[in-house]
N, CA and C of each residue as an Amber inpcrd file, in Angstrom:
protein
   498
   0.8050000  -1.2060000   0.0000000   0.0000000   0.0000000   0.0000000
   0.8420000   1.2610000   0.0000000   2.0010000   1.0800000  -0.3070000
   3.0870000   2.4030000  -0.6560000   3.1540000   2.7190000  -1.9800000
   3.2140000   3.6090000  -2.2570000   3.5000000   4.7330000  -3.1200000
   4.5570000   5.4820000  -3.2950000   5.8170000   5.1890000  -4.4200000
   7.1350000   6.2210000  -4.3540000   6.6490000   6.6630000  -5.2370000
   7.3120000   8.6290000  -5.3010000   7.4080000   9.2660000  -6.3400000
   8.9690000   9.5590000  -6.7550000   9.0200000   9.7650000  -7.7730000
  10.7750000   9.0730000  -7.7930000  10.6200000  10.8540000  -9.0870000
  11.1940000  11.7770000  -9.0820000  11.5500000  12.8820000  -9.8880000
  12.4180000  13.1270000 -10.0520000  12.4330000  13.6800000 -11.4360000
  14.0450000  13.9220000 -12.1400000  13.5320000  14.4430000 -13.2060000
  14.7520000  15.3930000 -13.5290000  14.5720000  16.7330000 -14.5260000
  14.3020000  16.3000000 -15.8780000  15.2400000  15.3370000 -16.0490000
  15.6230000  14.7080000 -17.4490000  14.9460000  12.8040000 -17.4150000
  14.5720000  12.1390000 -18.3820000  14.0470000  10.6090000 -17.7590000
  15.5540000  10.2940000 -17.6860000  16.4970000  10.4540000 -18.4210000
  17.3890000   9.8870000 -19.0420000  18.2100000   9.9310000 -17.6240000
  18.1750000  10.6740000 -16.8300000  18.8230000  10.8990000 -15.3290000
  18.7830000   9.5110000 -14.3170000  17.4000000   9.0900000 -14.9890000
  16.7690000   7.7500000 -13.6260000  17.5160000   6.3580000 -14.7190000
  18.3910000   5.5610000 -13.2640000  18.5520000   4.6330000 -14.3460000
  17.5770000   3.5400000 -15.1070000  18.2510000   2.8310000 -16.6160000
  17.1120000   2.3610000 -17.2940000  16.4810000   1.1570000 -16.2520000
  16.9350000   0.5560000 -15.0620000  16.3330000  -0.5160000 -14.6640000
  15.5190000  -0.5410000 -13.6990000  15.0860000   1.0950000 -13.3350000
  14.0890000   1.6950000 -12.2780000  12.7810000   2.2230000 -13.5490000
  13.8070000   2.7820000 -14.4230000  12.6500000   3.3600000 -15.5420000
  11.7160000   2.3070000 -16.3700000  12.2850000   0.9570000 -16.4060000
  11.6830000  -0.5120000 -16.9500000  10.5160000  -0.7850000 -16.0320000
  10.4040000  -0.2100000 -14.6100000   9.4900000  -0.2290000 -13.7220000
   8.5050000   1.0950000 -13.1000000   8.8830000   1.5630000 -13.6960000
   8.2420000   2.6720000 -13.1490000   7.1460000   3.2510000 -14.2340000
   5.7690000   3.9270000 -13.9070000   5.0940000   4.9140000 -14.4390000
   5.4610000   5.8440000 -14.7880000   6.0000000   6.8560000 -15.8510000
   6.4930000   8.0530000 -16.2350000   4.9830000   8.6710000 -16.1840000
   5.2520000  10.3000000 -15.5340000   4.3010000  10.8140000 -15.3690000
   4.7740000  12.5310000 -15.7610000   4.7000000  13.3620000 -16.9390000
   5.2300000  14.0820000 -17.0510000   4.4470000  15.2480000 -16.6560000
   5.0730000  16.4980000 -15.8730000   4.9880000  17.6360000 -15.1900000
   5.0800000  19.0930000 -15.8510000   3.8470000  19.7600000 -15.9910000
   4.2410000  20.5100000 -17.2030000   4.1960000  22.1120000 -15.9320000
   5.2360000  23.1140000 -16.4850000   5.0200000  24.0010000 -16.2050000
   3.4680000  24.9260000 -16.1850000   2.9460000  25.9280000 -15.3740000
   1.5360000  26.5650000 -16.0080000   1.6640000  27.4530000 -16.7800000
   1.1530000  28.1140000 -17.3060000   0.6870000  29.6040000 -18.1200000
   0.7420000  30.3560000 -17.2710000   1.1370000  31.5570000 -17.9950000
   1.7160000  32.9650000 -16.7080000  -0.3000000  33.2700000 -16.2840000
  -1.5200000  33.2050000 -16.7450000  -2.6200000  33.4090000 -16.2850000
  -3.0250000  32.5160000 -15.3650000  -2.3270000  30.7560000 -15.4410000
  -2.8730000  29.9910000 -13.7640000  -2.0670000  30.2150000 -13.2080000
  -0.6610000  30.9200000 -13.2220000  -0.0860000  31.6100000 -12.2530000
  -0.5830000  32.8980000 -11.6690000  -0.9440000  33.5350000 -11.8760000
  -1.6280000  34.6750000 -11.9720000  -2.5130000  34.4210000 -10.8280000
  -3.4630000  33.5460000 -11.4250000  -4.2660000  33.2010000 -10.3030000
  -4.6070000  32.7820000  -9.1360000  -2.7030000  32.3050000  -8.7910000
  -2.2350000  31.7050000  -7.6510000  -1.9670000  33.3580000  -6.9630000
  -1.3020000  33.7450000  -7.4660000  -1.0850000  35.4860000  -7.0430000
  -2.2560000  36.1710000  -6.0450000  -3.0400000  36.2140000  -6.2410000
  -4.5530000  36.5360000  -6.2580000  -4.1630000  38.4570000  -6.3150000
  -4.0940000  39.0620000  -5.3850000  -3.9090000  40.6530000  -5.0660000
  -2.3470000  41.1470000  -4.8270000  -1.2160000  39.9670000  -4.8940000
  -0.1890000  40.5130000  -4.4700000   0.3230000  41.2580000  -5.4570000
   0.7080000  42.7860000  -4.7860000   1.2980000  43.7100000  -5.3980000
   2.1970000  42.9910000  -6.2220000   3.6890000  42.2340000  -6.1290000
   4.6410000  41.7640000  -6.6160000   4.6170000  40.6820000  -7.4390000
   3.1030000  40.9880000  -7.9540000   2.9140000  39.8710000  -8.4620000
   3.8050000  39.1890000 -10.0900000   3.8500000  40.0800000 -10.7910000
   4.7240000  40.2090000 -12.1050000   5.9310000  39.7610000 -11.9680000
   6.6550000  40.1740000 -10.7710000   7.7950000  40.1360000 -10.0880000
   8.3480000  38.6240000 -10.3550000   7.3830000  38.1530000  -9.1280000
   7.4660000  36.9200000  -8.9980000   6.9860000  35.7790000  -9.7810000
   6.1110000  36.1630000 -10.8050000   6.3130000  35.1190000 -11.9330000
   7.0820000  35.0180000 -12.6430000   8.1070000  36.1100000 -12.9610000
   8.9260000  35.9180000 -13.7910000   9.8920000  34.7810000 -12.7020000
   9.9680000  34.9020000 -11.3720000  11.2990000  33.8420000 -10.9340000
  11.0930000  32.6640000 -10.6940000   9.3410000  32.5690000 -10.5900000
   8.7350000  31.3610000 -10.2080000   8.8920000  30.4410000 -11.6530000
   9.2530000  30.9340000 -12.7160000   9.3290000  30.0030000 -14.3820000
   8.6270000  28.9910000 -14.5210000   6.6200000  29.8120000 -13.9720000
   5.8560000  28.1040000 -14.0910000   5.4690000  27.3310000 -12.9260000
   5.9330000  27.2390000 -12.2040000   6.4020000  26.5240000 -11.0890000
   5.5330000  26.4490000  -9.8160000   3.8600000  26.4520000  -9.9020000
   3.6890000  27.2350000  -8.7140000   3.7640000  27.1640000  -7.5220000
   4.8780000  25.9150000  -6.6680000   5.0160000  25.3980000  -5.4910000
   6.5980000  26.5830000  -5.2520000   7.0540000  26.7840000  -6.8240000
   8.0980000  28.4030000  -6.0600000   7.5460000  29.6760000  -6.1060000
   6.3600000  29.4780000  -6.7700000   5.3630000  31.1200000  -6.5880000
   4.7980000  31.1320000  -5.0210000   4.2490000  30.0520000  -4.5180000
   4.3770000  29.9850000  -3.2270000   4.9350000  30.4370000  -2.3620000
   6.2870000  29.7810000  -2.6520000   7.3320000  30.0470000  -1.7370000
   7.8480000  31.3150000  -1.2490000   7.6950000  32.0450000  -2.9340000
   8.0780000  33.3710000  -2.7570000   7.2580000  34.0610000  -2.3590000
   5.7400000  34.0480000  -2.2670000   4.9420000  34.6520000  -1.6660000
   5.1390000  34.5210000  -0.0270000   5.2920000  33.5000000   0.2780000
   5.1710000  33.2280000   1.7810000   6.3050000  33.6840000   2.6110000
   7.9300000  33.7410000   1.6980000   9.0230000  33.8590000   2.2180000
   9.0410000  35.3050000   2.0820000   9.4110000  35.7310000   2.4890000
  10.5490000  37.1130000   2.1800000  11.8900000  37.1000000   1.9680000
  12.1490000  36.5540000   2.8400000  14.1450000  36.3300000   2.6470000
  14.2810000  35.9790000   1.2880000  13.2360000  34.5110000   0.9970000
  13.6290000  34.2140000  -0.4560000  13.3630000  35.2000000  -1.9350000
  12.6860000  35.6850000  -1.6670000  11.8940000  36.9110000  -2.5930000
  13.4590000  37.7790000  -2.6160000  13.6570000  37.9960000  -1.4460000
  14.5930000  39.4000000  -1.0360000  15.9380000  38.5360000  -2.3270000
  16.2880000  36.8990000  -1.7580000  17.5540000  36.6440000  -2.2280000
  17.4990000  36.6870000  -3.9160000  15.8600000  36.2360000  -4.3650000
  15.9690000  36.5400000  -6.0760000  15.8090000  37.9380000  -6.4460000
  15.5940000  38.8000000  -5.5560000  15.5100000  40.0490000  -5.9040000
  17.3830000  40.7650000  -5.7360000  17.8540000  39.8140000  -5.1150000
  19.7930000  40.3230000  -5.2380000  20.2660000  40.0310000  -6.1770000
  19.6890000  38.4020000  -6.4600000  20.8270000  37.4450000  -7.6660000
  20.3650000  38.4740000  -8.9000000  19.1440000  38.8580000  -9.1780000
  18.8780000  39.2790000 -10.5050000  19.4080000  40.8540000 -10.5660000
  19.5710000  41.4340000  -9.3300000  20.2340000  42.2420000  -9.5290000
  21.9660000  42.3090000 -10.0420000  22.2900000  41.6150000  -9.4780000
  24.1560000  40.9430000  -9.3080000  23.9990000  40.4760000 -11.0160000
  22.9430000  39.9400000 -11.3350000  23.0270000  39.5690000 -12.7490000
  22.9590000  40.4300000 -13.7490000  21.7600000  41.5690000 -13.5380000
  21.6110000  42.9820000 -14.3410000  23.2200000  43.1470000 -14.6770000
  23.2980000  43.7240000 -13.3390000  25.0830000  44.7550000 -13.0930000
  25.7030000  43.5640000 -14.0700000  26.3860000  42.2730000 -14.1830000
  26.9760000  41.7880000 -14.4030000  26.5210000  41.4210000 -16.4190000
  25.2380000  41.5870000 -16.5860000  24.8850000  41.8320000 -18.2360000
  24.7760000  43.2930000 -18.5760000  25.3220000  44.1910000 -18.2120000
  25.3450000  45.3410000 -18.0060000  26.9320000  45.8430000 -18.6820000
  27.5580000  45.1310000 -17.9150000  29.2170000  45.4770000 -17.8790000
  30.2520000  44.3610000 -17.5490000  29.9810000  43.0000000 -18.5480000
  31.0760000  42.1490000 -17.9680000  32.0950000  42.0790000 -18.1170000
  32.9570000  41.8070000 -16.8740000  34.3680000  41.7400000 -16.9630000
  34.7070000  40.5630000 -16.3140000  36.0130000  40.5080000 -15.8870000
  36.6580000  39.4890000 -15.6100000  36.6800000  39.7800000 -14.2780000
  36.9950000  40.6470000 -13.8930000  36.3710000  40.9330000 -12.1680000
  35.3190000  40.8660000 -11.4700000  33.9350000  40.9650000 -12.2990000
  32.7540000  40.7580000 -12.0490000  32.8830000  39.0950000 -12.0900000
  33.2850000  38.6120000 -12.9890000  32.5260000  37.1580000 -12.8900000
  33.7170000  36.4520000 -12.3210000  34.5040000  36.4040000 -11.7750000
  35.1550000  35.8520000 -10.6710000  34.7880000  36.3530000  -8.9740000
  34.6830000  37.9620000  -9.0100000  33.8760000  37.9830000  -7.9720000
  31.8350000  37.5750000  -7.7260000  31.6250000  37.5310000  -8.3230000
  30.4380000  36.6810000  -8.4840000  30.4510000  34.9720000  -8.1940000
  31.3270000  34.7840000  -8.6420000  32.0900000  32.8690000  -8.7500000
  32.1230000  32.4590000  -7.0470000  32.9020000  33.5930000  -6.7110000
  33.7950000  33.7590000  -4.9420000  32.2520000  33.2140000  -4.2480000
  31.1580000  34.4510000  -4.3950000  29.9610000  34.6190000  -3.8110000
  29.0370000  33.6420000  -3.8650000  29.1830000  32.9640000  -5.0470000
  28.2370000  31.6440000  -5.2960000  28.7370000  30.4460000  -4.5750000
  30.2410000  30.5690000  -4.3980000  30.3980000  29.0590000  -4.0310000
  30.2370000  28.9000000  -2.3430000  29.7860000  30.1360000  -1.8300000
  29.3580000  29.6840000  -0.4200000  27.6920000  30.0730000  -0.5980000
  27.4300000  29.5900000  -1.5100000  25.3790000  30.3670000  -1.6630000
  24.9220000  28.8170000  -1.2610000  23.8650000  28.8140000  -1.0170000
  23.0010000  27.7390000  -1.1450000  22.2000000  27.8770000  -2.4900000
  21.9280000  29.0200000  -2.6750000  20.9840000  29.5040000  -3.8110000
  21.2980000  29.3600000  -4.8790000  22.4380000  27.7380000  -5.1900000
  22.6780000  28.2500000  -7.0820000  21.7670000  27.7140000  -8.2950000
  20.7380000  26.9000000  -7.5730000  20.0630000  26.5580000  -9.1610000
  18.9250000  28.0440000  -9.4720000  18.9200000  28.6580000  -8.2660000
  17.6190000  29.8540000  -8.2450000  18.4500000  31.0750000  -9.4850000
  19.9560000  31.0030000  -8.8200000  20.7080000  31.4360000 -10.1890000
  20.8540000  31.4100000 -11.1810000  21.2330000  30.2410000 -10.9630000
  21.1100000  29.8330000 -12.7170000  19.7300000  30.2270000 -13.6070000
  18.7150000  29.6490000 -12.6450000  17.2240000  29.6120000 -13.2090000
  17.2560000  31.3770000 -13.5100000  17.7770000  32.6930000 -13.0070000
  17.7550000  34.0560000 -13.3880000  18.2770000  34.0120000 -14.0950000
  19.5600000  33.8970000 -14.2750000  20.2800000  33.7960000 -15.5660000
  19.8580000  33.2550000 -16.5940000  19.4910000  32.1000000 -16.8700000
  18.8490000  31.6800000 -17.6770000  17.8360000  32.4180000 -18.4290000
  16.8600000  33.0600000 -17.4640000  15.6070000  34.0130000 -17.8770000
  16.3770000  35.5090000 -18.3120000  17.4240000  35.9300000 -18.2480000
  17.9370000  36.7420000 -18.8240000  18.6940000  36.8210000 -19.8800000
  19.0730000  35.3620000 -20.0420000  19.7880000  34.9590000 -21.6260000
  18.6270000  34.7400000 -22.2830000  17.6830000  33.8200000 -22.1510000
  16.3980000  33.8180000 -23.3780000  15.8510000  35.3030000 -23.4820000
  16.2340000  36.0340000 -22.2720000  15.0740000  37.1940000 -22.7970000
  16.0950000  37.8710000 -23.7990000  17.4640000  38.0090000 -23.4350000
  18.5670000  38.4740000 -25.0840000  18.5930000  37.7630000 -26.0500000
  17.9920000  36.7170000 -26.0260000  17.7900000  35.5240000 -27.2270000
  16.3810000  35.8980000 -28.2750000  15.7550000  36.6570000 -27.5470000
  14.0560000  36.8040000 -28.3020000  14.1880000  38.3340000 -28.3120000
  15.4200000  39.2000000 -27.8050000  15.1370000  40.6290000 -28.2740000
  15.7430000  40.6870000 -29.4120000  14.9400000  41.8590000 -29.9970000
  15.2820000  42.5500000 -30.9940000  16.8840000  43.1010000 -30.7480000
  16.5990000  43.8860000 -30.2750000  18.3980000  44.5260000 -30.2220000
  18.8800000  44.1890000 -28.6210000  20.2090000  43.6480000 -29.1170000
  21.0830000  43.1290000 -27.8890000  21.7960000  44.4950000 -27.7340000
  22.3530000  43.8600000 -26.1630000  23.3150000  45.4130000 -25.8370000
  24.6030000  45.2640000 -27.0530000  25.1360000  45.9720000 -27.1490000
  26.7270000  46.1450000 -28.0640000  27.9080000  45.1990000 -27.3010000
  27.5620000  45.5440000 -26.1400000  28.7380000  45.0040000 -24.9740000
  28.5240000  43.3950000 -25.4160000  27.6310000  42.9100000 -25.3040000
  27.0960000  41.3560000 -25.5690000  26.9610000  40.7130000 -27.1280000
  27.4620000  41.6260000 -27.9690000  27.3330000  41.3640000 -29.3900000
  28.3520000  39.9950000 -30.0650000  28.9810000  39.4110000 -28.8290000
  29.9480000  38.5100000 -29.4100000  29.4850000  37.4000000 -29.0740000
  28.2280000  36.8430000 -28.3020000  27.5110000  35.9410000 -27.6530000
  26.2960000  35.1800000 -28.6400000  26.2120000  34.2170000 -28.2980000
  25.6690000  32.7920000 -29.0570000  24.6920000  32.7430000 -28.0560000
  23.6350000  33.8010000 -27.7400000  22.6110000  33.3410000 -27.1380000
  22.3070000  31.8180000 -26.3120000  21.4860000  31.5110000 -27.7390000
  21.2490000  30.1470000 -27.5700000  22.3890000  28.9760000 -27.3230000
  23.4250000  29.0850000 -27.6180000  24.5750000  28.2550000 -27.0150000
  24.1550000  28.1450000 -25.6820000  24.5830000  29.9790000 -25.1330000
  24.7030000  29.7890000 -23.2530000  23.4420000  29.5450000 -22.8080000
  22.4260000  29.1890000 -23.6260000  21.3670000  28.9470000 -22.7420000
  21.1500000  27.3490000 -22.3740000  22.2900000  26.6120000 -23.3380000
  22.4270000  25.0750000 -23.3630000  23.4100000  24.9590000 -22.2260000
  24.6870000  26.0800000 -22.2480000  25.5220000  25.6460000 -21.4950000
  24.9590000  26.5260000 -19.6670000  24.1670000  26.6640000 -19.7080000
  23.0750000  27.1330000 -18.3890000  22.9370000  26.2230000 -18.2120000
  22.0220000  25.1830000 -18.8320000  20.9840000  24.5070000 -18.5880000
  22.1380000  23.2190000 -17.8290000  23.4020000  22.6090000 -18.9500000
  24.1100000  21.7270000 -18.8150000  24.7990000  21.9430000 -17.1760000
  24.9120000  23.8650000 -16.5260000  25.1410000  23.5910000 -15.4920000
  24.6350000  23.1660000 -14.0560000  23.1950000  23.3160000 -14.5450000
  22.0510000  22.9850000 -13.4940000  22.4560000  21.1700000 -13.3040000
  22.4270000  20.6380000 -14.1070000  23.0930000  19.3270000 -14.2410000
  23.8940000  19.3040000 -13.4420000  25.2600000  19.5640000 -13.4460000
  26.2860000  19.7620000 -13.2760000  26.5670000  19.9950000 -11.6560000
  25.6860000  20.8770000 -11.2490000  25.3140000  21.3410000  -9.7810000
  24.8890000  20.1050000  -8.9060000  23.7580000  19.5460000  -9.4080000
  23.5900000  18.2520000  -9.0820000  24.5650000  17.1140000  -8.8580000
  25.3450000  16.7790000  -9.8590000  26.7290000  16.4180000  -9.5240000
  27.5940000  16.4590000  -9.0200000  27.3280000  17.5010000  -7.8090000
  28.5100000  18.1150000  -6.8650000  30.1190000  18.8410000  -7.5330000
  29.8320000  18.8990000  -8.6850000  31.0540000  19.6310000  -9.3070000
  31.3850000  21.2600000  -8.6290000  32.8930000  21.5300000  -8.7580000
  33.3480000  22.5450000  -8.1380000  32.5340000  23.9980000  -9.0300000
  31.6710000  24.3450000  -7.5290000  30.7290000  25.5100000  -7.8960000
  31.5830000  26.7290000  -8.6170000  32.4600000  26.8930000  -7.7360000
  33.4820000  28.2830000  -7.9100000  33.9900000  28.4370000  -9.4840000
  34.5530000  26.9550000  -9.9850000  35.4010000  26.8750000 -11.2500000
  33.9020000  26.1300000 -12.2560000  33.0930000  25.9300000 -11.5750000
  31.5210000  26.0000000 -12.7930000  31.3680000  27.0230000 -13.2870000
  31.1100000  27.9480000 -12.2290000  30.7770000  29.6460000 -12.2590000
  31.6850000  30.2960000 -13.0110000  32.9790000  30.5070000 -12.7450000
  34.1870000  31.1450000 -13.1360000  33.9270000  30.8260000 -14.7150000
  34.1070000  29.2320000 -15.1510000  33.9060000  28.6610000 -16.5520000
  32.9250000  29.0990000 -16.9520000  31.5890000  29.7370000 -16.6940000
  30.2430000  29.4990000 -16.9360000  30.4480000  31.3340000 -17.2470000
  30.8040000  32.3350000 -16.4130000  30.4900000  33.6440000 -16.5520000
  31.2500000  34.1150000 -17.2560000  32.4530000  33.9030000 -17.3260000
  33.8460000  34.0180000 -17.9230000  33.5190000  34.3720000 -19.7740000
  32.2520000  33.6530000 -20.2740000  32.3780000  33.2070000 -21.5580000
  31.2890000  34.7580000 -21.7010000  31.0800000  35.3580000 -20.8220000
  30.1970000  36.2100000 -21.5520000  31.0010000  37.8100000 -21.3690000
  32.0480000  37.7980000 -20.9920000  33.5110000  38.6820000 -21.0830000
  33.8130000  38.7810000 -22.5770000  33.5340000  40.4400000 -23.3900000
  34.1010000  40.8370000 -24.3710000  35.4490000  40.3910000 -24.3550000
């Protein structure tokens, strides 16, 4: 009379001799309007759908938390400044800061939402004109992976920000 739920990002993650047994049950993100509706009156509401990406057990969260609201309201700032003007000082000091965060897939997940949104604009900044969009949005995604794996955060980051340095 038990019931496991067994989740993972990718199927290909679970090995094949759990996946030969198991029910696949796939999880779809919502529409920014049944998010919306989770919102009901909160002022911040816009805010926080953009960090929630779908998700509404982190639209929740961020509603209920503050600290956490407060910490995606830093990273996306630290990220602005850092698509703004990258250098090699920014994204090593950024690297330093992440590798004692708890918060790095919430990172990535901003970052991410700030490379697709330079991926679907019309005009990119000048500073960013040497960038493959859609590349870093693979090599984002490959680090969320990667995180999971316990690989060295500092020299992920460093490798990971480094590439968007004129």
């Amino acid at each position: 009379g038990v019931l496991f739920f067994l989740t993972a990002n990718k199927e290909s993650d679970v090995l094949p001799t759990i996946r030969s047994r198991a029910r696949v049950t796939n999880f779809q993100t919502l529409n920014k309007d049944e998010m919306r509706e989770l919102c009901g009156e909160n002022p911040f509401c816009d805010e926080m759908l953009s960090y929630a990406m779908g998700r509404p057990g982190k639209l929740v969260k961020l509603m209920d938390n503050e600290e956490y609201l407060k910490v995606h309201r830093d990273m996306n700032l630290i990220i602005q400044k850092f698509l703004e003007n990258p250098n090699h000082g920014s994204a090593f000091e950024i690297s330093r800061w992440l590798e004692k965060n708890e918060h790095l897939q919430e990172f990535l997940d901003l970052l991410l939402i700030r490379v697709r949104s330079l991926l679907l604009a019309d005009q990119k900044p000048a500073i960013l004109g040497h960038i493959d969009f859609a590349e870093k949005a693979e090599e984002i995604e490959n680090a969320k992976g990667d995180i999971l794996r316990n690989v060295n955060t500092k020299l992920l980051f460093e490798n990971l920000l480094i590439k968007f340095v004129p």
